[in-house]
C-alpha positions, 0 to 999 in steps of 0.5 A: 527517509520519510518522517512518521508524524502520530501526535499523541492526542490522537488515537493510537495509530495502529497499521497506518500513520496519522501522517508522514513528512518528505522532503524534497525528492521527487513524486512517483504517483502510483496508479491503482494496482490490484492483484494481477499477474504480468499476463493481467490475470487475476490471482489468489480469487476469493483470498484477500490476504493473498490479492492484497500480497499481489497488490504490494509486489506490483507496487514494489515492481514500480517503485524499483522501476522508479529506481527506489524502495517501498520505504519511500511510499509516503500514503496508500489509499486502499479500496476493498470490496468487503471491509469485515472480510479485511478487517477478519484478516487483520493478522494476516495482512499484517504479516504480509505488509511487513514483509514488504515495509518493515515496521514502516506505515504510511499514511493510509485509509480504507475504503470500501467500495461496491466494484472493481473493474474486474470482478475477481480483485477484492482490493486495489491499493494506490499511492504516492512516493517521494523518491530521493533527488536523484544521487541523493540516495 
């Protein structure tokens, strides 16, 4: 398991960590998933708290596919349209990430940009995990 790393002469680390240490394993480089379903439409239009829930199965759906879990998910880089809308939604969102990560957090940051490729996506999150060696665990 990755190993949380937040020294204490930094700012308190509140839904991300300062850093994170793996070991070994092997790298899953997660492409840019946004809030689309398994026919590529767009879900959850105008609810970023709903598009960022789509975001985090896609997510998982490659990390199972890769024969792990979102545990293993060392750093996210997250890409919003509207960071006020993200930053109103705090509570929500934060509900929705610990569905899926537990009181884990990756190193993580924020951007906000202008557009995505399809107008309807509010966010698209990307990432990299460090797996396990295979019969490692």
């Amino acid at each position: 398991m990755p190993e949380i790393v937040n020294p204490p002469e930094l700012a308190r680390a509140v839904g991300f960590s300062h850093g994170v240490v793996a070991a070994g394993g092997r790298w899953l480089f997660l492409a840019g998933q946004t809030a689309t379903d398994g026919a590529g439409q767009a879900v959850a239009a105008g609810d970023v708290v709903g598009q960022y829930e789509q975001v985090l199965r896609n997510l998982q759906a490659v990390v199972a596919a890769a024969g792990s879990t979102m545990a293993h998910i060392v750093k996210l880089t997250l890409f919003v349209r509207d960071r006020d809308d993200y930053k109103a939604h705090l509570r929500a969102l934060g509900r929705v990430h610990q569905a899926f990560f537990g009181s884990y957090y990756p190193a993580m940051a924020l951007v906000e940009i202008s557009r995505f490729y399809e107008d309807a996506v509010l966010i698209e999150i990307e990432g990299i995990a460090v797996l396990p060696d295979e019969g490692a665990g």
